[in-house]
N, C-alpha and C positions, 0 to 999 in steps of 0.2 A: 504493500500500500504506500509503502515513504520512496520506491524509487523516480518517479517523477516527484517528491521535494528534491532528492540530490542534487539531479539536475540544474531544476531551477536553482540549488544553492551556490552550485559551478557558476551558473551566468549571471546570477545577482554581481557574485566577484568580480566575473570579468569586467561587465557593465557599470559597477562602478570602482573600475578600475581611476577614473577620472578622480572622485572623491577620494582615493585610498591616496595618490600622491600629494591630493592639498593635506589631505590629515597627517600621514605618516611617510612620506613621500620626502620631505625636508630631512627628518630624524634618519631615516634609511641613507640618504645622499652625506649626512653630516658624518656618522658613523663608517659608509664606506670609503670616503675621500679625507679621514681622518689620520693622521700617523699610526693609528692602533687598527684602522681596518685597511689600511693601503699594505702594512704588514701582514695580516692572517692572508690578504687575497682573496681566491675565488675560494677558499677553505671558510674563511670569515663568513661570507655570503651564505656559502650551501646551509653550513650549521647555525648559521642565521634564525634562517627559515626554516631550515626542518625546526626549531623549535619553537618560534612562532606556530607550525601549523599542530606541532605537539600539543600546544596551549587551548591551540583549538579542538582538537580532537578530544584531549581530556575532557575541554569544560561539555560539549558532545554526549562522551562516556554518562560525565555526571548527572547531568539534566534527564540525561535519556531516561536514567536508572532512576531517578528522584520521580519522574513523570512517571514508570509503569510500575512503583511504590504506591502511587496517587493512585493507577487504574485498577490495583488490586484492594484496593478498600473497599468495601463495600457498603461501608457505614457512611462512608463521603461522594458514594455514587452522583448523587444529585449536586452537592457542592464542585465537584470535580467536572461536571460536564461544566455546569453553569463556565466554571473558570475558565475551562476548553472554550469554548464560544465567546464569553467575553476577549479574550486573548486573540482568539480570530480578528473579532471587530477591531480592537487595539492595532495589531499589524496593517490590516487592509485602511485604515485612516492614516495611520503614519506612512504608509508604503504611494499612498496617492497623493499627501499632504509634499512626498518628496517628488513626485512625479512633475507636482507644481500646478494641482489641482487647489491649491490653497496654501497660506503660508502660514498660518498658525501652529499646525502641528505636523512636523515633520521628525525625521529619524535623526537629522541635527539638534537636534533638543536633548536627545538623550547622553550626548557627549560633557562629560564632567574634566573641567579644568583642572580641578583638584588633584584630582587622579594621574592626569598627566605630571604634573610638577612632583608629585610622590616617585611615580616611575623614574622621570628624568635623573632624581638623586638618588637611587640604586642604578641605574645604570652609570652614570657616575661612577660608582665605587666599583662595579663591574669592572671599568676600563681598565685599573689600576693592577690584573694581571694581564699572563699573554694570548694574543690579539685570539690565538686559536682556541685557549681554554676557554673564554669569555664567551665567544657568539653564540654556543648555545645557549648557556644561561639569561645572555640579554633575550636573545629569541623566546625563551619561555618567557619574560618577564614583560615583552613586548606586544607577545597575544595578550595578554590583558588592557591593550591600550584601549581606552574608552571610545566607540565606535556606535552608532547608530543601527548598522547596515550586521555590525557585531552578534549586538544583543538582538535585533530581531530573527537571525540564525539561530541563535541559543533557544528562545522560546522556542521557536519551531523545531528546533532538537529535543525537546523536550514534552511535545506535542506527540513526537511519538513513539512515548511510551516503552521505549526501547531502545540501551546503552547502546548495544550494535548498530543502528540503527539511526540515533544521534550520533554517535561517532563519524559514522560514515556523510552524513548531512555534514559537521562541519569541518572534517575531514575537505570536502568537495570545495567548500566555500576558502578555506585553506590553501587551496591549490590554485583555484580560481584568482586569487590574489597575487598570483609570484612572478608574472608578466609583467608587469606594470612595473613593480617595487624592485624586481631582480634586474630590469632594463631600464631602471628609472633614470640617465643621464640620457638614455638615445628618445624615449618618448616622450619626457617633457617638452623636449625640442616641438615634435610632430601633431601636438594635441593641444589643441585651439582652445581658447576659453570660451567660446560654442560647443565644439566637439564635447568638453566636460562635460557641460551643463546637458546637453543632450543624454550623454550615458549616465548621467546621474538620476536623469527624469527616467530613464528606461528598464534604470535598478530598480527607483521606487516602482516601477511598472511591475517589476519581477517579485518583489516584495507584494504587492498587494496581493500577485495572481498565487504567490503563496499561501496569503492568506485565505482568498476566493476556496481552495482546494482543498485548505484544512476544513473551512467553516461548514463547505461542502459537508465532507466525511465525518465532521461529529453531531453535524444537523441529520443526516442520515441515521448515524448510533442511537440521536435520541429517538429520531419517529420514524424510522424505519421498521 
């Protein structure tokens, strides 16, 4: 039932591949054209992001497992759809509010400043060994970077009810990500601040229709 979300959680990435480089796009370039990552090399890079997408995978695993904890309740049957469906509605407003169907509630609202400045100063102390030991642990400490596009993945990993399942969902969206961020000196060049704005409106697109297909399958669960 969750492998058309994968998919779509592959091309949310891709598509907002735009947004991924204004967010984390500068941090990725600062760190690889730095003395500490011009050092590690393409070694820096790989283990980068394999731990970034580790970051994702896990929170993935967790959510999944936390979600089908919730579907085996049976005491919270009703509270648990109710939550299933509100959460649907929640995605599909933020995911069109980003499409630029309206600008009040979008999936940039969810991004916390705070959080980034925390991460900044562990990474930080990261840097302080070598360049090769460090990239995976920035990488894991980097998937936590406060993200929009993120946290509506997670829900929707979490959606369904299954660590496997979730894993694989943000697994997808992980991978979907590593274009952009692993070529970020050649494609900032090439990508217009149109082109952005366009794949960013076409993520929230992929975002909503995520939502459309969960709200689908648990409106079916309940009155089917």
């Amino acid at each position: 039932m969750t492998e058309p979300l994968i998919s779509m959680a592959l091309f949310t990435a891709l598509l907002g591949s735009g947004h991924c480089l204004g967010m984390c796009g500068g941090l990725v370039a600062a760190l690889s054209l730095s003395p500490h990552g011009r050092e590690g090399g393409l070694f820096f890079q790989l283990f980068y992001h394999l731990g970034r997408i580790a970051t994702y995978t896990l929170l993935g695993v967790l959510v999944g497992w936390l979600g089908s904890t919730l579907a085996l309740t049976t005491t919270l049957g009703a509270v648990t759809r109710s939550l299933l469906i509100f959460s649907d509605l929640f995605v599909i407003v933020l995911g069109l509010g980003t499409a630029g169907f309206w600008k009040k509630y979008t999936l940039g609202q969810l991004e916390f400043q705070g959080q980034v400045r925390l991460l900044s100063g562990s990474i930080k102390r990261l840097r302080m060994i070598p360049a090769t030991a460090s990239a995976l642990p920035i990488g894991l400490l980097m998937g936590l970077l406060p993200c929009g596009f993120l946290y509506a993945m997670v829900l929707t990993a979490a959606q369904s009810a299954s660590p496997v399942q979730g894993g694989l969902i943000m697994l997808a969206f992980g991978v979907g990500t590593i274009p952009a961020l692993f070529l970020f000196g050649g494609t900032a060049h090439w990508l217009s601040a149109g082109a952005k704005v366009w794949m960013l409106r076409g993520a929230g697109m992929m975002v909503a229709f995520m939502g459309c297909y969960n709200l689908f399958r648990h409106l079916h669960m309940l009155f089917g």
